[in-house]
C-alpha positions as CSV (number, residue, x, y, z in Angstrom):
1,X,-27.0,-10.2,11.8
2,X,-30.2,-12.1,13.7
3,X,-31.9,-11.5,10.8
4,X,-29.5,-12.8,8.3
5,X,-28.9,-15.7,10.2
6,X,-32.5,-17.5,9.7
7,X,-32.5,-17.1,6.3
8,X,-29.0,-19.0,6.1
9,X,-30.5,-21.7,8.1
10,X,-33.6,-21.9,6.1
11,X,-32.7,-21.1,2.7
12,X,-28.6,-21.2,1.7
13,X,-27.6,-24.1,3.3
14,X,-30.8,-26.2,2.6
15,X,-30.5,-24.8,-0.9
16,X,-26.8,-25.6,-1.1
17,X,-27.1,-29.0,0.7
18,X,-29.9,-29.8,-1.9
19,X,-28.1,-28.7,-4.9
20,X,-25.4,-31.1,-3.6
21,X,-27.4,-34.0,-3.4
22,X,-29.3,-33.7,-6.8
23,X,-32.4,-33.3,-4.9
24,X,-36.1,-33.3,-6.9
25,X,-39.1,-32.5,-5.8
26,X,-42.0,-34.6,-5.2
27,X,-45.3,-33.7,-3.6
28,X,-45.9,-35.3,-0.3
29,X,-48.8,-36.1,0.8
30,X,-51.8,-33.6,0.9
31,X,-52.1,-33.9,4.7
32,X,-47.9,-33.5,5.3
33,X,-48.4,-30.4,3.1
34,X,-51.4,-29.1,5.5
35,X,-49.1,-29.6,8.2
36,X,-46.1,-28.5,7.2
37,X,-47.8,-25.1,5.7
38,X,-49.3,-25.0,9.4
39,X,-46.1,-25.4,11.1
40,X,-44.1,-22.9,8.9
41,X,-46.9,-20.0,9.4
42,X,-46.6,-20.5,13.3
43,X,-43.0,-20.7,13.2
44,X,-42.8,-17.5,11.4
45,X,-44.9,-15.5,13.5
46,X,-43.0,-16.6,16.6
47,X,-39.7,-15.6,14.6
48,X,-40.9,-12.0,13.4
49,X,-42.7,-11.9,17.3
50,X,-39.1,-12.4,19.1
51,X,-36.6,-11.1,16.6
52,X,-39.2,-7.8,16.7
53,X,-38.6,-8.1,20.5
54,X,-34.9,-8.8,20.6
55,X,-34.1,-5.9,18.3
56,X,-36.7,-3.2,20.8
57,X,-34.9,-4.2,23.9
58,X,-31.3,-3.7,22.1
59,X,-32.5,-0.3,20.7
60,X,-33.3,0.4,24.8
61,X,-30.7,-1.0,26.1
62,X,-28.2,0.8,23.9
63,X,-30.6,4.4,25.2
64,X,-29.9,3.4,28.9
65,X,-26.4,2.8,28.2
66,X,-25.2,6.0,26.8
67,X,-27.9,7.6,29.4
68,X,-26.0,6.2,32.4
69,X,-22.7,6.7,30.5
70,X,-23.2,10.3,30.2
71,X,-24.9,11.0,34.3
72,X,-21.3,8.9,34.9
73,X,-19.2,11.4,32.9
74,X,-20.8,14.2,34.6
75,X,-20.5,13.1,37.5
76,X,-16.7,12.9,37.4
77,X,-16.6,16.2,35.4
78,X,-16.2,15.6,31.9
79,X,-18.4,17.2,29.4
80,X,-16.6,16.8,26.6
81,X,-18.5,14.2,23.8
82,X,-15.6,13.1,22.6
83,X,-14.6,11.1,25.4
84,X,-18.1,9.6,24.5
85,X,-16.4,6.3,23.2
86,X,-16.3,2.3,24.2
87,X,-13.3,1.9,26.2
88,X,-13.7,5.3,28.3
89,X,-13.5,5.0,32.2
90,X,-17.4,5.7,32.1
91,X,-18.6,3.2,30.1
92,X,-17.8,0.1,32.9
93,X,-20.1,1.8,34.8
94,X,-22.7,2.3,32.5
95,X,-22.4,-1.3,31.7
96,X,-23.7,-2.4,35.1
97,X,-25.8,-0.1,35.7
98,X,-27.8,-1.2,33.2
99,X,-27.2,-5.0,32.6
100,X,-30.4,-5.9,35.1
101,X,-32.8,-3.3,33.7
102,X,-32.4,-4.6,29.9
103,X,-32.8,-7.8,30.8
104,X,-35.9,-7.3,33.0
105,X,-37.1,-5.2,30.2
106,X,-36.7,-8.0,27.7
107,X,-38.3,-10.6,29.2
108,X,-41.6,-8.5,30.7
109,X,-43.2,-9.0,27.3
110,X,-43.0,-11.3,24.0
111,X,-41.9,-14.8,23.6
112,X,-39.2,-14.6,26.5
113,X,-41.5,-15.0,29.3
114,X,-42.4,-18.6,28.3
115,X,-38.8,-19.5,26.7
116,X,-35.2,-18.8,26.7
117,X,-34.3,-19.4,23.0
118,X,-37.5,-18.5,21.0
119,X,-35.6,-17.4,17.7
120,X,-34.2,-21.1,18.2
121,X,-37.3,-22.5,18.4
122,X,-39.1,-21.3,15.7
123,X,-36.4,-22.3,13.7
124,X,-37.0,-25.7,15.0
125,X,-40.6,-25.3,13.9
126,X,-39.6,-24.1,10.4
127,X,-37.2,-26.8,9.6
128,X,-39.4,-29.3,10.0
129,X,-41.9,-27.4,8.0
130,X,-39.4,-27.2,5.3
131,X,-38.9,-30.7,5.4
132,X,-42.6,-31.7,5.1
133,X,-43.3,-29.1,2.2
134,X,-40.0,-30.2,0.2
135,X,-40.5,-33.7,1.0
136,X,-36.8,-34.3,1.6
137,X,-35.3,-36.7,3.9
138,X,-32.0,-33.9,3.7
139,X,-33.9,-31.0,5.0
140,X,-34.3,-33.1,8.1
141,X,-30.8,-34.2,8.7
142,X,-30.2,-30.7,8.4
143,X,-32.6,-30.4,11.5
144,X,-31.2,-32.5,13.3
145,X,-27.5,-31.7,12.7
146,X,-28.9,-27.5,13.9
147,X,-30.5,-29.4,17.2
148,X,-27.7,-31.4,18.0
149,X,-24.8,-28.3,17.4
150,X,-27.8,-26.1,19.2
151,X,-27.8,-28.8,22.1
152,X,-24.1,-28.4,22.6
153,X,-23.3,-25.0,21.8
154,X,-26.0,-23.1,24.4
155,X,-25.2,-24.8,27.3
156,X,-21.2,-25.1,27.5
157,X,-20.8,-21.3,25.6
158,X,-24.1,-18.9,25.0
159,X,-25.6,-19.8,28.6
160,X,-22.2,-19.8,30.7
161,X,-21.8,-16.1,29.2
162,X,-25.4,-14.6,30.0
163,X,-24.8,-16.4,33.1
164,X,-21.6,-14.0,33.6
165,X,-23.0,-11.4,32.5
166,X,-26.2,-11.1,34.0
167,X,-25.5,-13.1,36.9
168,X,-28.3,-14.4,39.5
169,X,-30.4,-12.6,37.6
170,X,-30.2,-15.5,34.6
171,X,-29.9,-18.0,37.1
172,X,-33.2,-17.8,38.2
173,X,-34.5,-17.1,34.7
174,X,-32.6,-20.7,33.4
175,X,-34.0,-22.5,36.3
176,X,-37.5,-21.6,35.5
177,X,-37.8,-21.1,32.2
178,X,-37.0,-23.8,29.7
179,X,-34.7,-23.3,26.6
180,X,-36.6,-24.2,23.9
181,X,-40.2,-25.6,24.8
182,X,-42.7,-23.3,26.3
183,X,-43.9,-23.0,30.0
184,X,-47.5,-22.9,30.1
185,X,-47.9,-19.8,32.4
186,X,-45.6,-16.1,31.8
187,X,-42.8,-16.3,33.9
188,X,-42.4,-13.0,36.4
189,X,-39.2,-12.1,38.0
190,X,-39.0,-11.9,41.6
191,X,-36.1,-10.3,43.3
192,X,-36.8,-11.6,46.5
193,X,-36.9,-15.2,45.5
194,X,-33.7,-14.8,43.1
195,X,-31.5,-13.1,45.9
196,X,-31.6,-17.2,47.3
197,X,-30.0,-18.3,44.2
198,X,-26.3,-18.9,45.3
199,X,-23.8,-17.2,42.3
């Protein structure tokens, strides 16, 4: 799914849009192009970099999940694997123990250090790539209508539920680390300084 989603931002609904519209291409400028072929390489890279990271710290936090789940289990006497399944009575448990540990674990390394969204923002990046290299005034209303959904979506839905979930922990991490433009140093977690962070 996060990697199917890109490619609908960056390929079927410019290509849909376009087809709507009766676009034709024209070549911009040789200079726009330069750019444009600049922007889309970084952008890519940064994509491939945090999707690549994203989908590592799932694959671990998913190990440390049925880990705990089973030392839970165990711990209350049940053996059997069948009661190995989402809703069981060990699974809550497992949930919290590890919540802190895969998100520390996702942001020690990778794009995450110096920005909340970076999937987000290399879209950004590549949009306006795309609308350099296809010389379409459509391809950047289309950026514009992603930043503006993007601007209202993260902070009333995405952020309020990390901020459930993962609790002081994300606090600190949103206060210090900006959503889509990055810091200019690696940002560290402390727990001493995030235990002042009221809930």
């Amino acid at each position: 799914m996060i990697i199917v989603w890109p490619l609908n931002i960056l390929v079927l609904t410019p290509a849909i849009v376009l087809y709507c519209t009766n676009y034709t291409w024209k070549p911009n400028r040789p200079y726009w192009v330069m750019i444009g072929t600049v922007l889309f390489c970084l952008g890519l890279v940064l994509e491939i970099w945090a999707i690549h990271c994203f989908i590592r710290t799932k694959a671990i936090e998913e190990a440390y999940r049925r880990a705990e789940y089973i030392r839970t289990m165990r711990s209350k006497g049940v053996r059997d694997k069948i009661a190995f399944i989402s809703d069981a009575p060990g699974m809550e448990a497992a949930n919290k123990a590890i919540t802190e540990r895969f998100f520390k674990k996702l942001i020690t390394g990778g794009p995450y250090v110096y920005m909340r969204n970076p999937i987000i923002t290399a879209l950004y990046i590549m949009q306006i790539a795309e609308s350099l290299l296809l010389n379409s005034e459509v391809a950047f209303t289309l950026f514009g209508a992603f930043l503006l959904s993007n601007m209202i979506y993260f902070p009333f839905t995405e952020e309020r539920i990390l901020e459930k979930r993962f609790g002081k922990l994300y606090q600190k991490y949103k206060r210090e680390v900006p959503r889509w433009i990055p810091r200019l140093t690696p940002w560290v977690y402390s727990r001493a300084s995030s235990s002042k962070i009221s809930p």
